[in-house]
C-alpha positions in Angstrom: 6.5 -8.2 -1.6 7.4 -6.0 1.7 8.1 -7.4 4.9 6.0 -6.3 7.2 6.5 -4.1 10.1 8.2 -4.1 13.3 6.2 -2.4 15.1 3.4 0.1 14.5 2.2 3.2 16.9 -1.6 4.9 16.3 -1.8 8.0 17.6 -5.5 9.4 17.7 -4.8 12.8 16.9 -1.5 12.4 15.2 -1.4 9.5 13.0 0.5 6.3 12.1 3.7 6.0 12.5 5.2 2.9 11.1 8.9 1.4 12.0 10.3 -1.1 9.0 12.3 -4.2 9.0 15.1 -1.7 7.2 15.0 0.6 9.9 13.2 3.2 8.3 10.6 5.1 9.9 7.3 6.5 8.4 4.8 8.6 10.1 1.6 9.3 8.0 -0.6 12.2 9.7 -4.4 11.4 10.5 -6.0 13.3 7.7 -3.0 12.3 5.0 -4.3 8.8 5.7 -7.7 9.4 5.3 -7.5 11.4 2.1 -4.9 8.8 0.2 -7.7 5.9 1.9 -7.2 2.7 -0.4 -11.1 2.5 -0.6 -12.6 2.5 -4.3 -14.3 5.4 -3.5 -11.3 7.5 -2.2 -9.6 6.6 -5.1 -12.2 7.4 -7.4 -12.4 10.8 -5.3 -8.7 11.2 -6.4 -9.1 10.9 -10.0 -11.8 12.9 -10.1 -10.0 16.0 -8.4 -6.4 14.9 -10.4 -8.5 15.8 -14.0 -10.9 18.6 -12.4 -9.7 21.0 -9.8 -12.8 21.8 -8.7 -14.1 18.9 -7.8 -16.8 19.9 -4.8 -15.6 17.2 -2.0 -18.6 15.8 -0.4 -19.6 16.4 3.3 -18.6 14.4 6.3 -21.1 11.9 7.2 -19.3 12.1 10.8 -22.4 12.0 13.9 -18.9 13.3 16.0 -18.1 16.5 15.9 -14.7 18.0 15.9 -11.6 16.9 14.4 -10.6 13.9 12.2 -9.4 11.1 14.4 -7.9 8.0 14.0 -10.7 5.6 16.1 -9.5 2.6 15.9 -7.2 0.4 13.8 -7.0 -3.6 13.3 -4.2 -5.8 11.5 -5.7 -7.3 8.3 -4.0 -11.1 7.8 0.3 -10.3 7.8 -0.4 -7.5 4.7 -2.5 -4.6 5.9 -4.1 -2.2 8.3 -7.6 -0.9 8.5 -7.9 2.1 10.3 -11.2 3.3 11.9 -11.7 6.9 11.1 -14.2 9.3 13.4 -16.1 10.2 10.4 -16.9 6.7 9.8 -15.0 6.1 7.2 -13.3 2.0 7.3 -13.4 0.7 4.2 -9.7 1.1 3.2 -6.8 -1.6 3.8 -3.3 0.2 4.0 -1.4 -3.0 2.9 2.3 -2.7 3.9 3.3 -2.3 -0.1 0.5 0.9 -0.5 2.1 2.4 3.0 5.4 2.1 1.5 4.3 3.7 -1.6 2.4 6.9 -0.1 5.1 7.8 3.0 5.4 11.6 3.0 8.9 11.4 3.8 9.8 9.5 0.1 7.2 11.8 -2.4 9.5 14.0 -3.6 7.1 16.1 -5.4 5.7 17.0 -1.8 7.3 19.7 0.1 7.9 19.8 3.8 5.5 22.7 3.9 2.8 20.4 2.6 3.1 17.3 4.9 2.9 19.4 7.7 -0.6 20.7 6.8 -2.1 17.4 6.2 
């Protein structure tokens, strides 16, 4: 199990950033959330584009034009986070464990260059 966080920060236009019991801090950028959402369907999105490259992404459902946003967000019992997107999307819970997992900071395989663009 992970603790859960001391505190957390949601930036609209920036992103999460996340400050653990350790003392280790995680910042995960707006659209980085929304494209490693925990939703079935996001996952399933990722599969898809993991064993075909050329997946065609579908559109944005979003009524609100301009760029992704972080809305809104709401603590989910003492495990998780949903976080209310502007195109809509609200389905995924960011439990403390899947944060953990997914912090740009700790992939190794991702460079710095990478991160920065999402």
């Amino acid at each position: 199990m992970v603790d859960p966080p001391t505190h957390l920060d949601l930036d609209r236009e920036e992103g999460l950033t996340v400050h653990w019991p350790d003392g280790t801090k995680s910042r995960f950028p707006v659209a980085f959330l929304r494209r490693m959402s925990p939703s079935a369907e996001a996952r399933e999105l990722r599969e898809q584009i993991r064993k075909n490259p050329l997946t065609v992404l579908p559109g944005g459902s979003s009524e609100t034009p301009g760029p992704l946003t972080a809305d809104d967000a709401e603590l989910v019992g003492n495990y998780a986070i949903r976080i209310y997107f502007s195109d809509g999307h609200h389905t995924g819970l960011y439990s403390w464990r899947y944060l953990r997992e997914i912090d740009p900071e700790r992939q190794p395989e991702t460079s710095a260059d990478e991160r920065s663009r999402s």
